[in-house]
C-alpha positions in Angstrom: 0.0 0.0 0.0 1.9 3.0 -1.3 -1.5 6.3 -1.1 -4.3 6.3 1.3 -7.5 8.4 1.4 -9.3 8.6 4.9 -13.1 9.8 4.1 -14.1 12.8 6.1 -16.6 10.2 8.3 -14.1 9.1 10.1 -13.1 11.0 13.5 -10.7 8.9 15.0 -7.4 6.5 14.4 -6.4 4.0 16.5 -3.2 3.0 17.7 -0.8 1.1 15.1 -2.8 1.8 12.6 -0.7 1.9 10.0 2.5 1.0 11.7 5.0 -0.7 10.0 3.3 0.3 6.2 6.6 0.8 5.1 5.7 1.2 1.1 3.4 3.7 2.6 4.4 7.7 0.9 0.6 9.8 1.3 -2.2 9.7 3.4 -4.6 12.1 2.8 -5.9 12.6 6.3 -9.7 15.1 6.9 -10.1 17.8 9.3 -12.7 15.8 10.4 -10.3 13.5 12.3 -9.6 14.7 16.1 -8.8 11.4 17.9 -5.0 9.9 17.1 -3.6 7.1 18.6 -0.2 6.1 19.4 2.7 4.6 16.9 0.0 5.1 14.0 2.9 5.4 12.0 6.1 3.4 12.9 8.2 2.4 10.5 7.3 4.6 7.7 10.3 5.9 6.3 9.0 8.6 3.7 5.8 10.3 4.0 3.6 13.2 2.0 0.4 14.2 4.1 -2.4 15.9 2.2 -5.9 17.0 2.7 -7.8 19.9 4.8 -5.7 18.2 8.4 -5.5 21.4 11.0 -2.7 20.4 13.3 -0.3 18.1 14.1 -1.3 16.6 17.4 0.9 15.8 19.9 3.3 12.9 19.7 1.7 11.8 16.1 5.5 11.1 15.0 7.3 10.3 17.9 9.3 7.6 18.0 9.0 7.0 14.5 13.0 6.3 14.2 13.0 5.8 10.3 11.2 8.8 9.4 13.4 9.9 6.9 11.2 13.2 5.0 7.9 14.3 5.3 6.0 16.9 3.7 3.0 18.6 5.8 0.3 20.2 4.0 -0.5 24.1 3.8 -3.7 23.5 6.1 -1.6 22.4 9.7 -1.5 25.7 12.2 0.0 23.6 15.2 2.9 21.6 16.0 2.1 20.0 18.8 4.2 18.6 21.8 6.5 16.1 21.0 5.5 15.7 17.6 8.7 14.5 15.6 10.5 14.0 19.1 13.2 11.1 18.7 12.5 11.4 14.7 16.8 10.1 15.0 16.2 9.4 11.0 14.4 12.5 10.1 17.0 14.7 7.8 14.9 17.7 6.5 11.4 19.4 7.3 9.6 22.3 5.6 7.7 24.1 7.7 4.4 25.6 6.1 3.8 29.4 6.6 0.5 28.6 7.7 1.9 27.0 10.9 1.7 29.8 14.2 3.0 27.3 16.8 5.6 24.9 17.6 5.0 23.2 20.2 7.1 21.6 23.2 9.7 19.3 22.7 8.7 19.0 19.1 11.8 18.2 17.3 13.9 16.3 20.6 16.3 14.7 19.5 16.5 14.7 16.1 19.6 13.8 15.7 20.0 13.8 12.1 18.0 17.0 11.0 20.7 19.5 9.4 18.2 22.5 8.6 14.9 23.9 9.2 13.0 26.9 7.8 10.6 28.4 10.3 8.4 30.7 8.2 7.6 34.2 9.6 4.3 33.3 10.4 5.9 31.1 13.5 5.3 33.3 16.9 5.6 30.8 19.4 8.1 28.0 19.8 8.1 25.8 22.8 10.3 24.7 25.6 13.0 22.1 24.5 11.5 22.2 20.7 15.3 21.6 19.2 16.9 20.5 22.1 19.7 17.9 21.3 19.3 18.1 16.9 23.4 17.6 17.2 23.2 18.0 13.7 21.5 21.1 13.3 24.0 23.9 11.7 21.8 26.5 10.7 18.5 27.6 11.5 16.6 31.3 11.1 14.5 32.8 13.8 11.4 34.7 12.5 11.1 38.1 13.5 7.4 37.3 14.8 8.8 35.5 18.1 9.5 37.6 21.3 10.8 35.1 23.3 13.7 32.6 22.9 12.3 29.6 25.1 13.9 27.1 28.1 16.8 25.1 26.0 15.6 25.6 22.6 18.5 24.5 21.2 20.3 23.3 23.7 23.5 20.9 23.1 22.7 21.7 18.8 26.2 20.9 18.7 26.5 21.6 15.0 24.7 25.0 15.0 27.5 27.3 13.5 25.6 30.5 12.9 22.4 32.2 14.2 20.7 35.1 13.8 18.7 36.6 16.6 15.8 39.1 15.3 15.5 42.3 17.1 11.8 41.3 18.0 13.5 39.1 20.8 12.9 40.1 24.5 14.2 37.5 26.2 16.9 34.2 26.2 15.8 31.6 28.2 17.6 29.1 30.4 19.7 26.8 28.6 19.1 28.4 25.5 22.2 27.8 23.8 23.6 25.3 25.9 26.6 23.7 24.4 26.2 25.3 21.1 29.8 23.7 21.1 30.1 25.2 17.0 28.7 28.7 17.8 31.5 31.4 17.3 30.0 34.8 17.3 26.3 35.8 18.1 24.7 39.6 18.2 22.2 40.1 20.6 19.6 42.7 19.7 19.0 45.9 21.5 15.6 45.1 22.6 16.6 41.8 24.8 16.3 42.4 28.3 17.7 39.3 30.2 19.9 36.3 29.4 18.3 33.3 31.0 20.9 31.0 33.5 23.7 28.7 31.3 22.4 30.7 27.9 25.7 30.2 26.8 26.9 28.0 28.9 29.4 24.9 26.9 29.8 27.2 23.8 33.3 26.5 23.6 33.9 28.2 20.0 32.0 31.3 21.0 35.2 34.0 20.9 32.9 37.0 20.8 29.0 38.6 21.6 27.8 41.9 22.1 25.6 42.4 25.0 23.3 45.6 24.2 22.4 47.9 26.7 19.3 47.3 27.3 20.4 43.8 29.4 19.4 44.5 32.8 20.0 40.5 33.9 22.3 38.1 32.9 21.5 34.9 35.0 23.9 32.3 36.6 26.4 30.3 34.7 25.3 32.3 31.1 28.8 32.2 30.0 30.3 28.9 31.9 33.2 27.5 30.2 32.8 29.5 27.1 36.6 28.9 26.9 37.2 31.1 23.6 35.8 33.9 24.3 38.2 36.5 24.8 36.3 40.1 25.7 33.2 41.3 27.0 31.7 44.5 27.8 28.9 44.5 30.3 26.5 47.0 30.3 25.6 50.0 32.9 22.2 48.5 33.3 23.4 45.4 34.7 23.0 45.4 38.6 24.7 42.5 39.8 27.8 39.9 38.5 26.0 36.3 39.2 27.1 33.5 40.3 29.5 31.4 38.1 28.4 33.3 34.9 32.0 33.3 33.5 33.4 30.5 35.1 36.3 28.4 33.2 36.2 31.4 30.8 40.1 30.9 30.1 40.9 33.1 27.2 39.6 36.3 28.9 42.2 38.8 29.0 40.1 41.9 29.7 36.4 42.5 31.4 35.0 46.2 32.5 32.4 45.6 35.3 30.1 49.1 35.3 29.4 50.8 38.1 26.1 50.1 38.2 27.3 46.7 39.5 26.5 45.6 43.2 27.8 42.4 44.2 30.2 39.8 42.0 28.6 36.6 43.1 30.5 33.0 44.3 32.8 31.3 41.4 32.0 34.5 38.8 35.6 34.5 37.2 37.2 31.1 38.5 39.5 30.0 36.2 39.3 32.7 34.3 43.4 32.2 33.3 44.3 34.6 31.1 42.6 37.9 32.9 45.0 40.4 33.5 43.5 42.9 35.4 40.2 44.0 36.7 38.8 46.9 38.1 35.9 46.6 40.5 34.1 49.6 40.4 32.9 51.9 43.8 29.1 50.4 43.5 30.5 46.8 44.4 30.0 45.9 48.4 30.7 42.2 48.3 33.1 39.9 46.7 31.8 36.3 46.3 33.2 33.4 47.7 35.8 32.0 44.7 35.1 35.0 42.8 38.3 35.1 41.6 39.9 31.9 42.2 42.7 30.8 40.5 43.0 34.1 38.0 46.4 33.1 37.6 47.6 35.8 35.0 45.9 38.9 37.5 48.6 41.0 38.3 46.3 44.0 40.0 43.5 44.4 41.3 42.1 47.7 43.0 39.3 46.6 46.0 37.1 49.9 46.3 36.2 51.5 49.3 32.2 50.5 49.1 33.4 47.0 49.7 32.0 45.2 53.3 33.3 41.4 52.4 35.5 39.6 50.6 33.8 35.6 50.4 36.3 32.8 51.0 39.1 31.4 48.7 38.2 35.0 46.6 41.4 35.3 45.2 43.1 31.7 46.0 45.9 31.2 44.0 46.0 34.2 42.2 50.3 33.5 41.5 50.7 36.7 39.5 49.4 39.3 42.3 51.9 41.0 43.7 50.0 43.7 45.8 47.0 44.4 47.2 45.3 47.1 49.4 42.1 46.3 51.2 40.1 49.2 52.1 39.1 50.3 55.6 35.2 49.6 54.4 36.1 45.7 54.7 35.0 44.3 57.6 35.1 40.6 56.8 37.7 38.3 54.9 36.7 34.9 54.7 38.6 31.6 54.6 42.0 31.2 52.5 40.9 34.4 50.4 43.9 34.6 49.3 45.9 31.6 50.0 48.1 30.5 47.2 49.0 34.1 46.2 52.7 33.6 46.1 53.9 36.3 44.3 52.1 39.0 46.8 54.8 40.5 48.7 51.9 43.4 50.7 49.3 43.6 51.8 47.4 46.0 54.4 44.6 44.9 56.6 42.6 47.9 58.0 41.4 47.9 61.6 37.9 48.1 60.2 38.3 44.0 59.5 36.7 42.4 62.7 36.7 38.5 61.2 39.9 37.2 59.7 40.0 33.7 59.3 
């Protein structure tokens, strides 16, 4: 059986129904069909589907490992959750421009997919919708979405090149995570946080642009993105979080605005190849490993607004050779800065009550 026609009585297919057709290459399938079972079509390898259809309801293809192409008619609006999830055969897809929504999950791990189209008439994609399509290397984001959802393509492997449309808001957790083939990404002006390990595993990443209007950038956004060798973060950024650049090694330079508060736990750890630092007169606390093991730091400058310095905060920082803590510091926690064996001074004010 190579072409099948469902009449428009029918409302409902059952589970298996055509599993295993493997000659199978169109079903024309009515809009008067709203019930779908599960594995309906396992083992199909190519497949056309035709007729008036107005979604693709959740899980309809997943699973279906040797799925190699299928072509979706111009009457489906919805992707739904899970759709083509675990598609591992599945190599291309178009993408109607009558589709508005792509739901969660929808393309998980398909690992052989190499490109997508999304058609400008896309304004929502879900949570996890390309997460782990290691072959993925390009893909376009219609200007219609707003929001770049929870690990939408996180660990895309492949994904060399991207372009973010200034209709974005928002980068989600995970977004990018281990984009491992990423090397340079411009976010636009009208994104207003970077969502925790964004960028985290983006080991080829060696530059980005972070626009001003970036008022958060979450925790561990930039963890072990070890080629990346400059960033400037803007004045409308409040606070350094935790881990957000740690195992950045091939950061030589990094200007922290004054606007900044705090520099949370294990922001620059490993950070091996910065050089120096200036920690602006807004900061009041240093994190606890903030700086440990900045190996190539030869000077740093601790203002006068700073209250604590958090334990191991410089630890094995070899290349400082002095250091003044101001009289504002009343706290300096454990083995701060143990290992520093080039320092030769150092003053403690008498305003430092707990030295441990």
């Amino acid at each position: 059986m190579t072409r099948i026609t469902i009449p428009s009585s029918v409302t409902s297919i059952g589970d298996y129904a055509f599993c295993k057709c493997i000659s199978l290459i169109q079903i024309t399938i009515p809009s008067s069909v709203i019930s779908f079972g599960n594995h309906i079509f396992d083992g199909i390898k190519i497949l056309e589907i035709t007729g008036d259809i107005k979604y693709i309801p959740n899980k309809l293809f997943s699973g279906c490992s040797s799925l190699t192409r299928i072509t979706i008619p111009s009457s489906i609006t919805l992707i739904g959750d899970y759709a083509f999830c675990e598609c591992i055969s599945l190599t291309q897809i178009t993408i109607p421009s009558s589709v508005t929504s792509i739901g969660d999950y929808a393309f998980y791990d398909c690992t052989s997919l190499t490109q997508i189209t999304i058609p400008s008439s896309v304004t929502s994609i879900g949570k996890n919708a390309f997460y782990y399509c290691e072959s993925l290397m390009q893909i376009t984001i219609p200007s219609s979405l707003i929001l770049i959802e929870v690990n939408i393509f996180n660990r895309c492997t492949s994904l060399a090149q991207i372009t973010i449309p200034s209709s974005i808001t928002s980068i989600g957790n995970g977004a990018f995570f281990e984009c491992s083939s990423l090397e340079q990404i411009i976010i636009p002006s009208f994104v207003t946080s970077i969502g925790n390990s964004a960028f985290s595993g983006c080991s080829s990443l060696a530059q980005i642009t972070i626009p001003s209007s970036v008022t958060s950038i979450g925790d561990y956004a930039f963890y072990e993105c070890t080629s990346l060798i400059g960033i400037t973060i803007p004045s409308s950024v409040t606070s350094i979080e935790k881990n957000v650049f740690y195992g950045c090694s091939s950061l030589t330079q990094i200007k922290i605005p004054s606007s900044v508060t705090s520099i949370g736990d294990y922001a620059f750890i490993f950070c091996l190849l910065l050089t120096q630092i200036t920690i602006p007169s807004s900061v009041t606390s240093i994190g606890d490993y903030a700086f440990y093991e900045c190996t190539s730091v030869t000077q740093i400058t601790i203002p006068l607004s700073v209250t604590s310095i958090g334990d191991y905060a410089f630890y094995e920082c070899t290349s400082l050779t002095q250091i003044i803590i101001p009289s504002s510091v009343t706290s300096i926690g454990n083995y701060a800065f143990s290992g520093c064996s080039s320092l030769t001074q150092i003053t403690i004010p008498l305003s430092v009550t707990l030295l441990i």
